[in-house]
N, C-alpha and C positions, 0 to 999 in steps of 0.2 A: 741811422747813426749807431746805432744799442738795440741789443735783441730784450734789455732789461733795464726797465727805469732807475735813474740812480739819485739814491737818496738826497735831495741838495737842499739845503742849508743858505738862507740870506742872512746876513749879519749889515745892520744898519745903524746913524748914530751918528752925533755930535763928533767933529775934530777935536781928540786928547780926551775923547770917553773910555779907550779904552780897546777898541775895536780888533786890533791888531794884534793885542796883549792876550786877547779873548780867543782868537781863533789860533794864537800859539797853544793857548793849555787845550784846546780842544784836539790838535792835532800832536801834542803830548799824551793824547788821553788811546790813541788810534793803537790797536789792538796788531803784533807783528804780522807780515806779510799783507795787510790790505792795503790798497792803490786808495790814496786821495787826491783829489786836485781840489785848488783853492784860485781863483778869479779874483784878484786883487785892482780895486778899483781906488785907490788910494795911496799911499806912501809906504807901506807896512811889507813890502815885498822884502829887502833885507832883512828885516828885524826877524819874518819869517823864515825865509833860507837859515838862520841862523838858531830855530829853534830846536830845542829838545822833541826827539822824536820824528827829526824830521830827515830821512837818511833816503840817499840814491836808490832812486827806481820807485821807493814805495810816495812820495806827495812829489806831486809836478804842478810847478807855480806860472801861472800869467799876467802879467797886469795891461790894464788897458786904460788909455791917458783921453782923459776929458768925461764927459758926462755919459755916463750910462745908459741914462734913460732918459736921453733927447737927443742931443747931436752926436753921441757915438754908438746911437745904437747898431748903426751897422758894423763897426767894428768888437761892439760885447756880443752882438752873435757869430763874428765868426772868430771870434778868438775862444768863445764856449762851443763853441762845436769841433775847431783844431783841439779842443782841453780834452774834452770829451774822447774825441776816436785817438788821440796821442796814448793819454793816458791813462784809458779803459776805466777809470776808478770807481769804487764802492762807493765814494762820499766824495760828496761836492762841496765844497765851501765857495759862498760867494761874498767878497769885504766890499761891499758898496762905499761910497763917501759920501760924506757930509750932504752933500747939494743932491746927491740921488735922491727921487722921486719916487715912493714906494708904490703905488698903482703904476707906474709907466715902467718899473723893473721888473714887478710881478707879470706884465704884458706880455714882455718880452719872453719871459721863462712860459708863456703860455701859447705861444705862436704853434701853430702846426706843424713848422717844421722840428721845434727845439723840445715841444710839449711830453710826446712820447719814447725821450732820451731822458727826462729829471721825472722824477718823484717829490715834488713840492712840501718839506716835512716843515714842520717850525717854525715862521721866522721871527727873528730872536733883534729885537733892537739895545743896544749900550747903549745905559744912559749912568752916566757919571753922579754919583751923589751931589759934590758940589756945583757941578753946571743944573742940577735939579734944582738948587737953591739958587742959582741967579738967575735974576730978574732977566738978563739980556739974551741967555737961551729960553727961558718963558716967554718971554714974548716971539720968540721968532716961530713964526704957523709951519715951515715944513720939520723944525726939532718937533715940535707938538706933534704933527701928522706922522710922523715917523713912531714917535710914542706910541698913538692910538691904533697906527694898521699892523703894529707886529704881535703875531701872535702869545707872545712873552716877553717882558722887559728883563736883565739883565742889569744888575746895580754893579757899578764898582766904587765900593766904600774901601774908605778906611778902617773905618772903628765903627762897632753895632750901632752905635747911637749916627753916624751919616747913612747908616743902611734902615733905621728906622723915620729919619725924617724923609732920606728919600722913598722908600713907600707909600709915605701920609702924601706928600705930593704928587706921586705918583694917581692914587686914588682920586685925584682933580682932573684931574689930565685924561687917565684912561678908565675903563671900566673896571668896578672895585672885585669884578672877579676873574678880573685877567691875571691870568699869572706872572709872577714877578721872582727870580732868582739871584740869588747872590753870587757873582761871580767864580770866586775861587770854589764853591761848591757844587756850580753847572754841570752836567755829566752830561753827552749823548747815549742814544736809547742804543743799545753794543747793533750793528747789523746783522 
């Protein structure tokens, strides 16, 4: 597919955490002339196309309709692998949704055929300060499990005081030395 693994990026999370919102300032943040593609597994495909930073040629978008990581899995490999030899790109973004299943997306990205095209950097779950404080995404076990298997949480607060309650919560949930970022300050590592 790739003579050179490409750096990719899961972005996982609650519907209205933010997910969307997150992988605009990231591909804001893309450095001129590199190629990114971004794997849209949710709604966020317009709001995308319409972001700052996001100009012809250099990010080429996909989205792919239904679950990810069960019954369309054979449609997010070959819509990641048309992404891939389409749009050669330095950075990957992948926007999973809500119902994705973080072990059975990571699967995927690790199959033999797809494994030796990505570079597996970060994965980064959105979690909402105020869906941190309700009870109804706490109780739900795959928001939880989405919390615990990414390798970093991602808060979008409003004000310091919903980005410190959501930490302290945080700290229940996942391990107290996983790291945890505030949104608007996220930066990827430059390629």
């Amino acid at each position: 597919m790739t003579s050179k693994a490409i750096p990719t990026h899961l972005v996982t999370g609650a519907t209205g955490a933010g997910k969307t919102m997150f992988v605009a300032r990231l591909l804001a943040q893309k450095s001129r002339g590199e190629r990114w593609a971004v794997l849209v597994n949710d709604f966020g495909l317009k709001t995308l196309r319409d972001a700052p930073g996001v100009s012809e040629g250099e990010v080429m978008m996909r989205e792919v309709a239904g679950c990810i990581c069960c019954s369309a899995q054979v449609a997010v490999r070959t819509a990641l692998i048309a992404l891939i030899r389409a749009a050669r790109p330095h950075r990957l973004l992948i926007e999973a949704s809500a119902a994705a299943e973080p072990d059975a997306l990571l699967s995927v990205l690790r199959e033999p055929g797809i494994a030796p095209a990505v570079a597996l950097r970060p994965t980064l779950a959105i979690a909402s300060a105020s869906q941190l404080a309700n009870a109804h995404y706490l109780a739900n076990a795959l928001y939880r499990k989405q919390l615990r298997a990414a390798d970093g949480v991602v808060i979008s607060a409003a004000t310091e005081e919903e980005d410190r309650a959501g930490r302290a919560i945080l700290r229940d949930i996942t391990r107290p030395d996983k790291p945890v970022y505030a949104a608007a300050a996220f930066a990827l590592p430059q390629l």
